[in-house]
C-alpha positions as CSV (number, residue, x, y, z in Angstrom):
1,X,178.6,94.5,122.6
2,X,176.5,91.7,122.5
3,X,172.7,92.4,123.2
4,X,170.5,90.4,125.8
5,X,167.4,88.6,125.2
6,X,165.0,86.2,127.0
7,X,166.0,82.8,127.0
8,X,163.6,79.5,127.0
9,X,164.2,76.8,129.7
10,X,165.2,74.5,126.8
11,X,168.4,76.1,126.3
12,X,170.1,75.1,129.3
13,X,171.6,71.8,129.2
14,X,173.3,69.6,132.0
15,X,177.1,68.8,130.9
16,X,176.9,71.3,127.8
17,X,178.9,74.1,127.4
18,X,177.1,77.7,127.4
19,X,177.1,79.5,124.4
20,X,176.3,83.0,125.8
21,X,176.3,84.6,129.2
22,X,173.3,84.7,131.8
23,X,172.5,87.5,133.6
24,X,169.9,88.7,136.0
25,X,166.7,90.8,135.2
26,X,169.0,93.9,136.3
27,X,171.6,93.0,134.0
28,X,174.3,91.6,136.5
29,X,176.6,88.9,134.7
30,X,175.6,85.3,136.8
31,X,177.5,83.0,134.0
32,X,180.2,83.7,131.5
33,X,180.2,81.9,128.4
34,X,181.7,78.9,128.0
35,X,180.2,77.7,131.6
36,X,179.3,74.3,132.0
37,X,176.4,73.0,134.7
38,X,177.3,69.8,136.0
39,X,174.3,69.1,138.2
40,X,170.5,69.2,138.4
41,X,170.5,71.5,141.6
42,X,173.3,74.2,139.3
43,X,170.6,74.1,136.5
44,X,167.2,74.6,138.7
45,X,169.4,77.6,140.6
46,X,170.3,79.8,136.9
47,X,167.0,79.2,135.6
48,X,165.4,80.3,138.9
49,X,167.5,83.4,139.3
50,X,168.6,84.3,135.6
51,X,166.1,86.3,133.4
52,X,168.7,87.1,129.9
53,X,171.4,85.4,128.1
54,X,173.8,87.0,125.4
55,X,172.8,86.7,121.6
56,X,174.8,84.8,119.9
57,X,177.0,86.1,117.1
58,X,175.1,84.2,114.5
59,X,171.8,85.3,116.4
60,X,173.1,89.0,115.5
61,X,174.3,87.8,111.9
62,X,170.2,86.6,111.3
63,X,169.0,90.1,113.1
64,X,171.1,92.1,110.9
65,X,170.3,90.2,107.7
66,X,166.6,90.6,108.7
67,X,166.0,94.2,109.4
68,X,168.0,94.9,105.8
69,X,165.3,92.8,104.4
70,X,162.6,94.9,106.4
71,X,164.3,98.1,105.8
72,X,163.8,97.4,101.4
73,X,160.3,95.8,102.2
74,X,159.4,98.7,104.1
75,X,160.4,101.0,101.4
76,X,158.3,99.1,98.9
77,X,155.5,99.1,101.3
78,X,155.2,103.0,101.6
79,X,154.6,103.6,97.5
80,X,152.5,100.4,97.9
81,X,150.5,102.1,100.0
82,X,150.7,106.0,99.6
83,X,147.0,106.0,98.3
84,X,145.3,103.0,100.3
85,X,145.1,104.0,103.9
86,X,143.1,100.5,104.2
87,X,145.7,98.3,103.1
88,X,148.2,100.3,104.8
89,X,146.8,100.0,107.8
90,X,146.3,96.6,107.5
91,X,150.1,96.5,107.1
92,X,150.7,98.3,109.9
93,X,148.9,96.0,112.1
94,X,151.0,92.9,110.8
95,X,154.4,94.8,111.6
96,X,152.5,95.6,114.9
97,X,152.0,92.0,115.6
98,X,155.7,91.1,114.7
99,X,157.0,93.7,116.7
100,X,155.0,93.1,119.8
101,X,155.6,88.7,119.7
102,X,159.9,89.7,118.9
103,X,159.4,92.1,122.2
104,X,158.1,89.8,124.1
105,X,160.4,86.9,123.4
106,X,162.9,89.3,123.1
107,X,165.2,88.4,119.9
108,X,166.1,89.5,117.1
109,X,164.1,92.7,117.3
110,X,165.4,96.7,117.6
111,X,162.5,98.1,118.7
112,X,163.5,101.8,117.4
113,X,164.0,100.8,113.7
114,X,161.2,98.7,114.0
115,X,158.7,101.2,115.4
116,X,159.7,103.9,113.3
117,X,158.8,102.3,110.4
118,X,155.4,101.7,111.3
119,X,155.2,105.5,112.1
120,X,155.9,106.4,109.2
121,X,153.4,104.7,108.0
122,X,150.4,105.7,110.5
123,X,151.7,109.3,109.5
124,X,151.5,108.8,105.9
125,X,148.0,107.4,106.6
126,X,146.7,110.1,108.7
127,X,148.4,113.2,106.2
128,X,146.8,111.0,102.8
129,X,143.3,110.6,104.0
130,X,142.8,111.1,107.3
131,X,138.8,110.6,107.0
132,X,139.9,107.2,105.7
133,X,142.2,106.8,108.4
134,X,139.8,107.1,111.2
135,X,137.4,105.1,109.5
136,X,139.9,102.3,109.3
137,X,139.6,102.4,113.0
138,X,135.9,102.4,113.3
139,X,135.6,99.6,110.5
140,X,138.0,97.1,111.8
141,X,137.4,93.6,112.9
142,X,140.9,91.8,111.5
143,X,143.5,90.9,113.7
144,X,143.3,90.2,117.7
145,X,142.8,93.0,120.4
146,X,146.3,92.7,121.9
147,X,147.3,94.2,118.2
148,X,143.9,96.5,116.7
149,X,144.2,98.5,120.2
150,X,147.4,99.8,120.0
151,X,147.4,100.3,116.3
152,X,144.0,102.1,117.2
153,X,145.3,104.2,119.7
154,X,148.5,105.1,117.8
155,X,146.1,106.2,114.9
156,X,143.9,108.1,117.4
157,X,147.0,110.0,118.5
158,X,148.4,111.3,115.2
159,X,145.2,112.9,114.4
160,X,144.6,114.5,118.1
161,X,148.3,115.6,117.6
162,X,147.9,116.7,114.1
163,X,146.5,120.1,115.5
164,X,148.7,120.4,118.5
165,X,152.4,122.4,118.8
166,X,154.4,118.9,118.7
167,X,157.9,118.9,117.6
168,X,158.2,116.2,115.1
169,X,160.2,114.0,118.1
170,X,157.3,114.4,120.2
171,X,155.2,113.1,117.8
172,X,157.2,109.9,117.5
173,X,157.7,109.6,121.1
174,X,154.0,109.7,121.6
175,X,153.2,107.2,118.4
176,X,155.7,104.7,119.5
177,X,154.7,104.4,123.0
178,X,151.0,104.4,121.8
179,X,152.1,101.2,119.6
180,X,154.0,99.7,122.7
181,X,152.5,100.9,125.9
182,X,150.7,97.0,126.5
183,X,153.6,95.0,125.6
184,X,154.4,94.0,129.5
185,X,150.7,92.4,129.6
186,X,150.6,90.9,126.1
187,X,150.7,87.5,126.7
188,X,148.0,88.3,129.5
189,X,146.1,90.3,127.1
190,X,145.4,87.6,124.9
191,X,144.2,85.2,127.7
192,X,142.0,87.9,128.5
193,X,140.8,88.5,125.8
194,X,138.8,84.9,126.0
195,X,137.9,84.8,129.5
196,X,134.8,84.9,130.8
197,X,135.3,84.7,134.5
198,X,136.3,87.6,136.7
199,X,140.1,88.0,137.0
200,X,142.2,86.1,139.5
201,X,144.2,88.2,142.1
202,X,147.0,87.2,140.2
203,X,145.9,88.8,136.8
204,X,145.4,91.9,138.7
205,X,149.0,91.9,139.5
206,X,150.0,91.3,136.2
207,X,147.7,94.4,134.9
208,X,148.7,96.8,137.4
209,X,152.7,96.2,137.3
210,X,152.3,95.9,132.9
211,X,153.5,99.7,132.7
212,X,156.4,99.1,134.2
213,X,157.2,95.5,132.9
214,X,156.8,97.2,129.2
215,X,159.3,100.0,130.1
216,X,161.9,96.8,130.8
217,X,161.4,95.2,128.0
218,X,161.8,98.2,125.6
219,X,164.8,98.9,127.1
220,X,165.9,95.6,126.4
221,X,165.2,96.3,123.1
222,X,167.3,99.4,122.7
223,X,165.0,101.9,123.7
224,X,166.5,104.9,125.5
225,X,163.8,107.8,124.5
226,X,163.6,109.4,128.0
227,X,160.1,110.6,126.7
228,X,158.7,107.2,125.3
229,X,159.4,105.5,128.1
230,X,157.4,108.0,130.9
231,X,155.0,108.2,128.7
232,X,154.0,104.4,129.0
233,X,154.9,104.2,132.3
234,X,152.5,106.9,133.4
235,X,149.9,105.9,130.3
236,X,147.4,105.2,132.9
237,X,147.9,107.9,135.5
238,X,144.9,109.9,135.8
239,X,144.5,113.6,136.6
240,X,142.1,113.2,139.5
241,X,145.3,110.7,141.3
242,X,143.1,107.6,140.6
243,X,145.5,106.0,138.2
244,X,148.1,103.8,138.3
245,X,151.4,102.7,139.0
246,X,152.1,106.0,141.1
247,X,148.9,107.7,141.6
248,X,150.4,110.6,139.8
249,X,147.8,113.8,139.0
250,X,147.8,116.8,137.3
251,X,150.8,118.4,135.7
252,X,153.0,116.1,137.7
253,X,152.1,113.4,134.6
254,X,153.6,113.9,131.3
255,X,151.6,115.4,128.7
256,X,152.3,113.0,126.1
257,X,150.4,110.1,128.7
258,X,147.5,112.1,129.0
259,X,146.9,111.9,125.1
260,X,148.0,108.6,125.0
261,X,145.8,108.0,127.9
262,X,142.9,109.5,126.2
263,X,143.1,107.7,123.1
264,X,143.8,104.2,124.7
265,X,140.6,104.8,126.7
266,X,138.2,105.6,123.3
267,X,140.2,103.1,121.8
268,X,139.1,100.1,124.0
269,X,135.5,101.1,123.9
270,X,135.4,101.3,120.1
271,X,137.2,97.9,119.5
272,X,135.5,94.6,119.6
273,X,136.4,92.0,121.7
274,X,135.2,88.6,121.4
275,X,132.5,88.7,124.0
276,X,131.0,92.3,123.2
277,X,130.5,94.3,120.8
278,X,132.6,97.3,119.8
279,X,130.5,100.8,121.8
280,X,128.9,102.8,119.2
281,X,131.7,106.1,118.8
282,X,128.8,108.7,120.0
283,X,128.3,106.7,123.2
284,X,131.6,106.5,123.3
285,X,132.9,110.1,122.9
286,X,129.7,110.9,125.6
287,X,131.6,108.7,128.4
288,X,134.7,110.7,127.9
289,X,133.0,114.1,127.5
290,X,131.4,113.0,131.2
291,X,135.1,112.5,132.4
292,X,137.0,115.4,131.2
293,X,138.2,117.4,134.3
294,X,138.0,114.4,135.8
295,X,140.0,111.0,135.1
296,X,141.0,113.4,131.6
297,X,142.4,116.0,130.7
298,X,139.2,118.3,130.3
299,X,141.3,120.7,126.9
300,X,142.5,117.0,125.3
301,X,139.0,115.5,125.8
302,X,137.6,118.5,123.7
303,X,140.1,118.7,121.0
304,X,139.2,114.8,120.5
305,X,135.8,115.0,120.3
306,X,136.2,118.2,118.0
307,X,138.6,115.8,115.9
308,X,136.9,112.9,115.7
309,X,133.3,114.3,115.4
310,X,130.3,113.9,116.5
311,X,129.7,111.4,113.7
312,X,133.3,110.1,113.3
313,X,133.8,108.0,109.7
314,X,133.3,104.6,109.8
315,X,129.9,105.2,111.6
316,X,126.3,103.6,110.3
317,X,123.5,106.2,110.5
318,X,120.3,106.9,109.2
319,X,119.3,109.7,107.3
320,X,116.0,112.2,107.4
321,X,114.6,110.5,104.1
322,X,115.1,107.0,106.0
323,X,118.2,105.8,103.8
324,X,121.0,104.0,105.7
325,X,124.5,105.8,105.2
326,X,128.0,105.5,106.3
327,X,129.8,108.6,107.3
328,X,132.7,109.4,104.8
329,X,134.1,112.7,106.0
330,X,133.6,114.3,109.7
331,X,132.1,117.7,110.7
332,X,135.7,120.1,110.7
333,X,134.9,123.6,112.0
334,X,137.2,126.2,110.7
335,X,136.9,129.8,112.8
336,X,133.6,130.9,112.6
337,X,132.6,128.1,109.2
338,X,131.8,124.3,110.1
339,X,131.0,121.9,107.6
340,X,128.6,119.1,107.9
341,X,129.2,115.3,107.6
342,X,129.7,114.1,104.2
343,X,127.8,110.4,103.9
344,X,127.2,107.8,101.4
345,X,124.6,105.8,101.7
346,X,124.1,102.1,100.8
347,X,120.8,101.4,101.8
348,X,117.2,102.6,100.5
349,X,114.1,103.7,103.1
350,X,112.9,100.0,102.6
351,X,116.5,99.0,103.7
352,X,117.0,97.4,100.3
353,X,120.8,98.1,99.1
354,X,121.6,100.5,96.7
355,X,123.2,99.4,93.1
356,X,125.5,102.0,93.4
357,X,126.6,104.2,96.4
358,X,125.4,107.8,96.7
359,X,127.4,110.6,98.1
360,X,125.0,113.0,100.5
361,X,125.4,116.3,102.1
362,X,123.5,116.4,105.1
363,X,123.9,120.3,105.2
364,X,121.0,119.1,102.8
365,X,117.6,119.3,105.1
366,X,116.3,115.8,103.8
367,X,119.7,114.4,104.2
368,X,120.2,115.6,107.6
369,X,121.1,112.7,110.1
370,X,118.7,111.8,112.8
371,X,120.5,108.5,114.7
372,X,123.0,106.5,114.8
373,X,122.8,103.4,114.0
374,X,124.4,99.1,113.3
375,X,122.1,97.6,110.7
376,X,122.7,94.5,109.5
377,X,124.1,94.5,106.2
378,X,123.8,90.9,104.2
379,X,126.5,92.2,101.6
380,X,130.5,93.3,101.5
381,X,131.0,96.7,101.4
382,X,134.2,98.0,99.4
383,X,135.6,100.5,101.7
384,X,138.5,101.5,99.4
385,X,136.2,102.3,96.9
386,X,133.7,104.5,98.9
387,X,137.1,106.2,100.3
388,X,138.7,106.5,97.0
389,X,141.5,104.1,97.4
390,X,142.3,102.6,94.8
C-alpha cells in the first residue's frame, strides 16, 4: 500500500490526469487516480478540502533507494564517530534537520528508520563521553533553534534516563519524541525565531494545537509507538494542570512527557536564539529547582540538577587564583563520596590566554570555583582536544 504525503498546490492541473489519489486530512479517499479536473471551480474545491495524495510508485522507488543509502552512511557514520562526541553530534543535528524538513513536507521520509538512527547515535554519544556530551550542549551555537533544541533536549534526556529503570524501548520512545515533539510548529518555529513583535492571535493557535499537529504528521510518517506519540502530545502538560493541550496533572500525564518536559524547558533556556543570549546553566537549573513540585515533577527536577551539576561542562568560570576555566567533568556523587568539578583553564589572572591548557582540581583549595562566568574570549578553542576527541 501506497503511503500518503502532503502535496503542493502546483501538482494539480486543469485537464491533466491524476497520478495518485487525494484524500482528506482523516484519510478518506476524495479522488482516485486517474481523475481528471475539468474546471477551475473542481480544482479550487480538492485543494480546499484535500490535505494528502498517494506516492507515486517512482516516489517509493527514490525513498527506498535513499534510506539504503542512509542505512550504509549511517553505518560509516557511527565508527566515524565512536570517539568524537563533537562531530557526532554535529551529525546528529544535520539528520535532525533532514528529518524534521522530509516530516514536514511529508515525502520520502520513514520517520522510525530515520529516528532510530539518530538514537543510536545520541546513545553512543552519551555512553562514550557523556561529560563531552553535555558540553556539546552548553557549547553549541551551529545550526537554527528549530533543530539545536530538540537535539538538545533529546541529549538532555538520555543522560536524565541513564540513571533511571527504563526498558531499552522506553528509552527510544522517549529520545524519539524528544527529537520530534516541535515538528507540528516547525515552520512557525523558524518565523519565530526572528520576530521581534509580540505574537499574533493566530501564532498562538498554531503553538497551542503544535502537539497535536506533530502527533499527525508522525503518523503519517509511519509512526505507531503508542508511547512516542502521548508522550509529545502531553510534552507540555504540567503537573500543577497549567499545561496544555488537555490541562492534564499529576499521574494522569505519562511519565515519559514529564522528562521530556523537563528537559525541553532547560533546554530552551540554555540555547541561544538570535535576539538573546543563551541563560547561563546555574541560572537555569535555579528556575527549575524553584518549580519542582510545581509546573515539574519535584523527583525529575532533582535527578537533573544532580545530573547535570551544579557546574555542568561546557560552563565558563573563574577560579580562586583568578584563572578563567571551562568545566570538563561535572560533580558525580557516588553514596556517601562526591567528586569535585574537573576544569581546564585557558585564561591567566590577567586574563591573558594560556599557551597550553591546564587541567585543575578544584577539590584543590586555590582552584576552588568562586563564579560563573562568559568572558570574552578573542581566540578558538579546540573542544575535541580539551575533551579528548580526537
Amino acid at each position: 500500500m501506497l503511503k500518503k504525503v502532503k502535496f503542493y498546490k502546483g501538482e494539480f492541473k486543469i485537464g491533466h490526469r491524476l497520478q495518485w489519489a487525494v484524500y482528506s486530512g482523516d484519510g478518506t479517499l476524495l479522488l482516485k487516480e486517474g481523475t481528471v479536473l475539468e474546471t477551475q471551480r473542481q480544482l479550487d474545491v480538492v485543494i480546499r478540502q484535500s490535505r494528502l495524495r498517494g506516492e507515486t510508485r517512482r516516489e517509493m522507488e527514490l525513498y527506498e533507494k535513499q534510506r539504503s543509502i542512509k542505512n550504509k552512511q549511517g553505518s560509516k557514520a557511527k565508527k566515524y564517530f565512536s570517539d568524537n562526541v563533537f562531530k557526532m553530534k554535529d551529525h546528529c543535528a544535520k539528520l535532525t534537520e533532514e528529518l524534521l524538513v522530509n516530516l514536514v513536507t511529508a515525502r520520502w521520509v520513514d520517520a522510525v528508520d530515520e529516528t532510530a538512527s539518530i538514537y543510536d547515535l545520541i546513545t553512543r554519544s552519551c555512553e562514550h563521553d557523556a561529560n563531552a556530551a553535555l558540553a556539546a550542549v552548553h557549547l553549541s551555537k551551529e545550526f537554527s533553534y528549530s533543530v539545536l533544541h530538540p537535539l538538545h533536549t533529546a541529549i538532555l534526556c538520555k543522560v536524565l534516563i541513564n540513571r533511571l529503570s527504563f526498558s531499552e524501548d522506553q528509552q527510544r520512545s522517549i529520545i524519539s519524541a524528544a527529537l520530534t515533539m516541535n515538528v507540528g510548529m516547525y515552520e512557525l518555529q523558524e518565523v519565530l525565531f526572528t520576530q521581534k513583535d509580540a505574537l499574533t492571535s493566530q501564532q498562538k493557535k498554531g503553538i497551542l494545537k503544535h502537539p497535536k499537529e506533530s502527533v499527525f504528521l508522525l503518523r503519517q510518517a509511519g509512526v505507531k509507538d503508542k508511547a512516542w506519540l502521548d508522550i509529545i502530545l502531553q510534552h507540555h502538560e504540567r503537573i500543577n494542570g497549567s499545561g496544555y493541550p488537555d490541562k492534564k496533572s499529576g499521574n494522569t500525564i505519562h511519565q515519559g512527557a514529564k522528562i521530556v518536559a523537563l528537559a525541553d524547558i532547560y533546554s530552551a533556556m540554555i540555547t541561544p536564539r538570535l535576539h538573546r543570549k543563551p541563560i547561563a546553566a546555574q541560572s537555569a537549573l535555579k528556575k527549575i529547582f524553584s518549580q519542582r513540585g510545581k509546573e515539574v515533577d519535584e523527583v525529575l527536577a532533582q535527578r537533573l540538577i544532580s545530573e547535570v551539576g551544579v557546574f555542568p561542562p561546557g560552563s565558563f568560570v573563574t577560579l580562586r587564583n583568578n584563572e578563567t576555566a571551562l568545566v570538563v567533568k561535572r560533580a558525580i556523587a557516588e553514596g556517601n563520596s562526591k567528586t569535585s568539578p574537573q576544569v581546564c583553564s585557558i585564561l591567566d589572572p590577567q586574563g591573558d590566554p594560556y599557551r597550553t591548557f591546564i587541567m585543575r582540581d578544584t577539590a584543590d583549595e586555590m582552584y576552588g570555583i568562586t563564579t560563573v562566568c562568559q568572558p570574552t574570549i578573542n581566540m578558538p578553542l579546540n573542544y575535541e582536544a580539551i575533551w579528548g576527541c580526537y
